[in-house]
Every structure is written in C-alpha cells, then in structure tokens.
N, C-alpha and C positions, 0 to 999 in steps of 0.2 A: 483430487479433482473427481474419482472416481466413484467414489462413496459420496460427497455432495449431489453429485451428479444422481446418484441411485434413490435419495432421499429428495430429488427436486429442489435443491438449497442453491441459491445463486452462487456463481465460483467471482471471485475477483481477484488481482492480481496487485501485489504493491512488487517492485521492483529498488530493492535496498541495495544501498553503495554502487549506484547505476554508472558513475564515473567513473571507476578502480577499473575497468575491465570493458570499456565501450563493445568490444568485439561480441561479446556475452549477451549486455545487452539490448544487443540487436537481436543478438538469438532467442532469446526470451519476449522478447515484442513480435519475432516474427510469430515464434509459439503460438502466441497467444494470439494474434492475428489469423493462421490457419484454424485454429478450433476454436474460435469465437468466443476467446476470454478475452473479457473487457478489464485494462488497466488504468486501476483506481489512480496509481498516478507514480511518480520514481523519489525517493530519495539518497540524496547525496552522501557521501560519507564525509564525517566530522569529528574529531577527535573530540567536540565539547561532550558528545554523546557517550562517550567510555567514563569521562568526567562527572557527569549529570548522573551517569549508573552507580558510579563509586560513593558518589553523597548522595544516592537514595534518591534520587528525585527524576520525576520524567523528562523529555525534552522541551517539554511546555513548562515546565516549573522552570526551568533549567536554562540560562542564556545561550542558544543555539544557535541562533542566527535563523539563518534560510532554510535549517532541518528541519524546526519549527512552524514554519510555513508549508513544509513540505507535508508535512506529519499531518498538522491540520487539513490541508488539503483532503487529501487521501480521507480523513475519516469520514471530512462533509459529503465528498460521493459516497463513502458506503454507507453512513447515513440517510444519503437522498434513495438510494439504493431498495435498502431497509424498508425505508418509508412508501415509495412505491409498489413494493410486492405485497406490503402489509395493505395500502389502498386495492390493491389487486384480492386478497381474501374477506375483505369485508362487503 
C-alpha cells in the first residue's frame, strides 16, 4: 500500500477465503474502512479452486460455483476502476 501509495497508483482490496475466519474479516474491512481503501469485493473459500489449480485452468475455466462470480466481480470494479482513472489522464 505504501509504494502504490508513493507512485499515486489506486490501492484496492480483494478479501480471499472471507468465510474461514469472519473475525478477520472484519478486521480487514474495518482496515480498510479507516484508511480509505476501497474493497473490490470478498471471496469465498472453495475446494473447486485447489482443483481448477491442479488441472491448470482458472476459476472462470473451471466449475466454481459462486467463486466464480465472485472472481468476476471483483475484476469488473477494478476494471471500472482502471477505466476511470484512465478517463481522469486523458
């Protein structure tokens, strides 16, 4: 965060295997809540994914379920992210 931070780079936050540890998770939203990082969004933890890594393939190639969706998510905001800052230099 701190070198982002130095070079003016937007920081975002994915929050991976948000269920294992709710306690955590909170910690990490509050985090990010006090120093005003914005979170792209949380994913679940899924054993398809240990699966999908073993035969080579993403969680998008890969029957995931709801990780899937999750994964997706997460890129469209830092995609929309991207896209805005980029509208911001031109």
């Amino acid at each position: 965060m701190g070198v982002a931070s130095h070079f003016n780079i937007p920081v975002m936050v994915c929050i991976n295997k948000y269920d294992i540890n709710p306690d955590n998770t909170s910690k990490i939203e509050e985090y990010c809540s006090k120093n005003n990082l914005k979170v792209a969004g949380k994913i679940l933890y899924d054993p398809q994914v240990t699966k999908a890594m073993v035969d080579k393939k993403s969680v998008i190639e890969y029957p995931c379920g709801e990780v899937s969706k999750e994964v997706t998510g997460v890129w469209e905001k830092v995609e929309q992210r991207l896209k805005h800052r980029e509208n911001q230099w031109s």
